[in-house]
C-alpha positions in Angstrom: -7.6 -5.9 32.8 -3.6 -5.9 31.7 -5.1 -9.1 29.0 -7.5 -6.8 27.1 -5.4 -4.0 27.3 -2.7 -6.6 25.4 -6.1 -7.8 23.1 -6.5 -4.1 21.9 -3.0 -3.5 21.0 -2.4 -6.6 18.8 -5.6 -6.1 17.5 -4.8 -2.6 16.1 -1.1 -3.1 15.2 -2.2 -5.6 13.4 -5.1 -3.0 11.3 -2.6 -0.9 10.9 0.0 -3.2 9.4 -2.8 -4.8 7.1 -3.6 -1.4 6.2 -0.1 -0.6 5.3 -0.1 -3.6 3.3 -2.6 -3.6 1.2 -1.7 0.0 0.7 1.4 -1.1 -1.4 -0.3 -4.2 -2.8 -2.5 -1.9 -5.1 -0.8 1.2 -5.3 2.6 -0.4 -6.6 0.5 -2.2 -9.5 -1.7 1.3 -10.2 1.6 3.4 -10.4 3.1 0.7 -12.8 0.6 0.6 -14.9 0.0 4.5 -15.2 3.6 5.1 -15.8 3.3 2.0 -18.2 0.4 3.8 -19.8 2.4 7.4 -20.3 5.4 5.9 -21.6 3.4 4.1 -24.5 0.9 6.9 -25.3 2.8 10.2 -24.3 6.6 8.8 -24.8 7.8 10.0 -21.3 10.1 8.6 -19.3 8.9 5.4 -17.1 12.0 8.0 -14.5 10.1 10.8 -14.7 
């Protein structure tokens, strides 16, 4: 019973930290871009 227990924790720490992950591998590009895409069209600060 302890072994599944153990099973179910790794399992979902590791969701979570995939999640997490894959979180900042698309927003971190989408952000860029967008801020990319003000500064070129609009003329505001990529600091803004």
């Amino acid at each position: 019973m302890k072994d599944i227990f153990t099973y179910i924790v790794i399992a979902f720490m590791g969701i979570v930290g995939g999640g997490a992950s894959l979180y900042i591998l698309i927003s971190l590009p989408v952000m860029l871009a967008w801020k990319l895409q003000r500064k070129i069209r609009y003329g505001i600060s990529m600091f803004a």
